[in-house]
N, C-alpha and C positions, 0 to 999 in steps of 0.2 A: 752538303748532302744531308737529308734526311731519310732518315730510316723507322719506317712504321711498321709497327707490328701491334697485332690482336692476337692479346690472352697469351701470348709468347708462354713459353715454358723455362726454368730456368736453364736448362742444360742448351736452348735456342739464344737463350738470350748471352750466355757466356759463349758460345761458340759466334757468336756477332764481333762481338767487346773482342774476340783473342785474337779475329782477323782485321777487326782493325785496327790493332794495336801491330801485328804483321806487318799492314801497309803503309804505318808511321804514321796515321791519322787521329789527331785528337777526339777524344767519344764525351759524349754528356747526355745520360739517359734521363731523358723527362716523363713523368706521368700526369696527363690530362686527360679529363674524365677517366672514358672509359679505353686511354690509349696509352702504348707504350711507344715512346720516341727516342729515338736514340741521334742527336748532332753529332753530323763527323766532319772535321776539318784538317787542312793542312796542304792546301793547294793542288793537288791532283784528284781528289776526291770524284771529281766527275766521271773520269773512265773507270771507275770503280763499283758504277751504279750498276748494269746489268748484274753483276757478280753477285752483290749482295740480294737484288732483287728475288733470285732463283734459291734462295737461302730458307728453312726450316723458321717456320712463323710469319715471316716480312708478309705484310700487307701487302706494300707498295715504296718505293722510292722515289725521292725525287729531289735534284740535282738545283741547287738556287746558287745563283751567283751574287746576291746579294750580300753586306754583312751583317744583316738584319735578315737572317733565316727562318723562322717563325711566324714574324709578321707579314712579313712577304707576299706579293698576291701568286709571287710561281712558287710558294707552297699551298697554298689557298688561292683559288679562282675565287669562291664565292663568297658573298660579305658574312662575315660573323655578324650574328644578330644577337646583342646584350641587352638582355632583360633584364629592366628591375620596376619591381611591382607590375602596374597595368602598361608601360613604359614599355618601347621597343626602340632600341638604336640599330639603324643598320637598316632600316627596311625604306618603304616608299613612305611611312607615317612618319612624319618632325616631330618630336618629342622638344619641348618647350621646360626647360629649369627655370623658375625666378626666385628670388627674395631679397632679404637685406645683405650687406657684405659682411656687415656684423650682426649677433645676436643682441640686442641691448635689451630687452625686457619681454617677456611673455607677451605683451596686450602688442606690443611691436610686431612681433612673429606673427600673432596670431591676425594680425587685423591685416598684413601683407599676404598674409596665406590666402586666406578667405579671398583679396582681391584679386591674386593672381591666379587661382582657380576658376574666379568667375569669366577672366578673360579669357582663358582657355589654357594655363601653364598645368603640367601633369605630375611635375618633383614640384618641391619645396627645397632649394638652397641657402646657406645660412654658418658665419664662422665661427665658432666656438673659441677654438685657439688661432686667434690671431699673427702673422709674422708681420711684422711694422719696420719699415726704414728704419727709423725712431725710435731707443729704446724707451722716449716719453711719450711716446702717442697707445690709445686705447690697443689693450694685446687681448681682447675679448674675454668672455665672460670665462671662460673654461669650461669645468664638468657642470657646472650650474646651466650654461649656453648650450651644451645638451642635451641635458633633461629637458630645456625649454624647445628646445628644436624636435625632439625626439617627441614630446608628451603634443606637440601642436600637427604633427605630421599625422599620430594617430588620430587624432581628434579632427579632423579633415579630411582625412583620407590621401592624404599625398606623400608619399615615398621622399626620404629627406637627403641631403648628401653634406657631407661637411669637410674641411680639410684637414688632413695629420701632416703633422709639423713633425710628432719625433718616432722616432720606432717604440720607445716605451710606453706611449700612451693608445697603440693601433687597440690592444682590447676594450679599453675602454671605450675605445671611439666607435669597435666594429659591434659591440653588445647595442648603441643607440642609432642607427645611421644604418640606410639600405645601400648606399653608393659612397666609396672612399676617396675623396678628391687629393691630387697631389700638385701642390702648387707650380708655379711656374719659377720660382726661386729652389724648388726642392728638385726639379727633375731629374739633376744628375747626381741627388743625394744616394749612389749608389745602394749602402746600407739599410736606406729606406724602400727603394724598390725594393728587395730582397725581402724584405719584410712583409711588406703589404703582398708580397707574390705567393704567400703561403694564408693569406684569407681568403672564403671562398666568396665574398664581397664584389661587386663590378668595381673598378678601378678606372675615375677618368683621368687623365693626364694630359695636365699642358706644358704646352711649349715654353722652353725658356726663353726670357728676353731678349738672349744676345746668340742664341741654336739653333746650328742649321736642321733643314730638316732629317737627314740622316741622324745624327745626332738624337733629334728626337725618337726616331724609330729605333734607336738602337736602349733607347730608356724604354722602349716598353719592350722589346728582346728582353730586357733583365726580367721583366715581371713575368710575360709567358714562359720564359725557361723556366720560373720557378715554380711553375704550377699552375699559374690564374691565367685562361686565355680571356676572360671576361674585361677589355680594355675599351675604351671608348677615349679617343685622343682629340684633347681640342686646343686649337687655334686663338691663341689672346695677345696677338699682338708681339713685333720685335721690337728692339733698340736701336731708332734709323739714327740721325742730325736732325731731323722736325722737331722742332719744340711748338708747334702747334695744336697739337695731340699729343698725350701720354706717353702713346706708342704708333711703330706703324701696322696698321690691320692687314695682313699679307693674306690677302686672298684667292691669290696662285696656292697658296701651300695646302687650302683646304683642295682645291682639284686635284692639285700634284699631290698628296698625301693618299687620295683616295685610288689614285691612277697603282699607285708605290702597295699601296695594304688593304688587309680585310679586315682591317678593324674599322668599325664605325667614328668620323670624323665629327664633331659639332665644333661651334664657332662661339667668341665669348668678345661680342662688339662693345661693351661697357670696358673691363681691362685694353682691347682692342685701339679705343680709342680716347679715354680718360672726360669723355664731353657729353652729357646727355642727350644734347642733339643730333650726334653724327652717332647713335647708336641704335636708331630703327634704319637710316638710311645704308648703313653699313649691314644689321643682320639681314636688309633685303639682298645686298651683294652678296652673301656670305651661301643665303637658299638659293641663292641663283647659279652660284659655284657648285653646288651639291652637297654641300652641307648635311649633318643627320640630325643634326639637331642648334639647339640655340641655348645658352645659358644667359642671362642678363638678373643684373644687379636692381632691386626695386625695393622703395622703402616710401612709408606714408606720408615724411615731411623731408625731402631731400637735404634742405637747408637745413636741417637738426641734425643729422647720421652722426655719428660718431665715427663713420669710415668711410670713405670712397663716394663725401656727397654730392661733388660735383658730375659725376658719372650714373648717377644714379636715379632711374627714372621714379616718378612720381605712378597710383594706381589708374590715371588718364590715361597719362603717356604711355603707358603699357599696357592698356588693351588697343590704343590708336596703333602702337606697333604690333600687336597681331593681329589688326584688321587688316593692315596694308600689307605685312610681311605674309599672311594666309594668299593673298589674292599672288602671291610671286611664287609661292607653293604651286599653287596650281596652274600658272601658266607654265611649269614646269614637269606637271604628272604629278605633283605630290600633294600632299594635307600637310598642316599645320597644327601642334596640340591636337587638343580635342574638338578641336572646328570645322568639322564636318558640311 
């Protein structure tokens, strides 16, 4: 059960807390925007709804049977729409991420930026702090792969997003970066949702490797309780037996996940699939499922990367994939990027 209240007063808001602390139900008041939320659980919560409904402030109540209460589409029917910069998730426009998986040098960023803008991408994505299997393989540039990411996002006009690996380095990250990415290795890094859920930053989130989907919804429960409804969850791929693919691209999860929440879903076919080639034919599955958007890995010599080169398209291959993934946009009702 959820309990909403507008501009509550305190003596409404303690006479909430004392009754349901009465009827043995656990309470956790949250504050988003301009709302005060009060979670109450403890298995009978449901027949308790009219009660509190008729109560001094409550907005409105509402009864979710899920355990992922927040995200929930029976506390939200309708989609949350996260903006950042000119960027909308959530709506009938695909919004399109590309860039390198790694930062490796200014003229790199920049010369990917400018291509994937031209094809029609609206962010700029890019890793500064690297997590590597490997503790001998490139762990990216750091606060340096910032500055460069951050100074080339300005300089183009495209909104940048990078990933946090630890809780102590989120200010640094959230002073250079419009969108805070949390890896797919970090999803159930408890302590780090909790962190990042007190920036007022959009927050995407993928899927862990080996995570079912509740699972997943339930990592971004961490982050909306703690303040940030601003989540955008995407889809990169499980840990099947294929060793043909990286990963397997579970493409039910993007329909079922949209079916399950109002948080805006996009699809990440490069992690998805680990093979350059099966990453336009995949994010065309991915728009076709209902996808809100696409994230893909693109860097000017593949075969050079210092990270993820085999997955990683070239500035061709990546306007060929949003010529072709645009025309599945629209056989669908939607747009693609900025490809009108």
């Amino acid at each position: 059960m959820i309990i909403i209240m507008n501009a509550p007063t305190e003596e409404q808001m303690n006479r909430i807390l004392n009754k349901l602390m009465v009827n043995n139900l656990e309470a956790k008041t949250i504050a988003i925007q301009d709302k005060i939320m009060i979670t109450a659980s403890g298995g009978t919560e449901a027949r308790h709804t009219e009660l509190y409904s008729r109560m001094p402030g409550v907005e409105r109540v509402v009864a979710v049977s899920t355990p992922f209460k927040l995200v929930s589409r029976e506390f939200c029917a309708d989609n949350t729409l996260v903006h950042v910069g000119s960027a909308t998730f959530g709506d009938k426009y695909i919004p399109v991420i590309a860039g390198p998986c790694a930062v490796e040098s200014y003229e790199q960023v920049r010369q990917t930026a400018v291509a994937v803008k031209g094809a029609g991408a609206v962010m700029l994505r890019g890793g500064a702090f690297k997590p590597r299997t490997s503790p001998y393989s490139f762990q990216g540039l750091e606060y340096d792969g910032l500055e460069i990411l951050s100074a080339v996002g300005r300089e183009t006009g495209m909104p940048v997003i990078t990933e946090l690996t630890d809780p102590r380095l989120l200010d640094s990250v959230d002073q250079h970066v419009d969108m805070i990415q949390i890896g797919a290795r970090n999803m159930q890094n408890y302590p780090l949702l909790k962190e990042v859920a007190r920036s007022k930053k959009p927050i995407l989130l993928k899927r862990g490797p080996a995570s079912t989907i509740e699972e997943w919804l339930m990592a971004a429960e961490y982050i909306m309780s703690g303040g940030n409804n601003q989540i955008v969850l995407c889809e990169r791929g499980i840990r099947t037996f294929e060793t043909y693919t990286r990963n397997t691209f579970d493409v039910s999860a993007v329909a079922l996940a949209r079916h399950l929440t109002h948080l805006p879903v996009i699809a990440d076919p490069s992690h998805g699939t680990g093979n350059w080639r099966l990453v336009t034919p995949v994010a065309k599955a991915a728009v076709a499922a209902g996808a809100d958007g696409l994230i893909i890995e693109v860097h000017p010599c593949p075969e050079e990367a210092m990270s993820d080169g085999p997955q990683s398209l070239n500035p061709v291959n990546f306007a060929q994939l949003m010529k072709e993934t645009s025309e599945v946009a629209k056989a669908v009702g939607r747009k693609l990027g900025d490809l009108i």
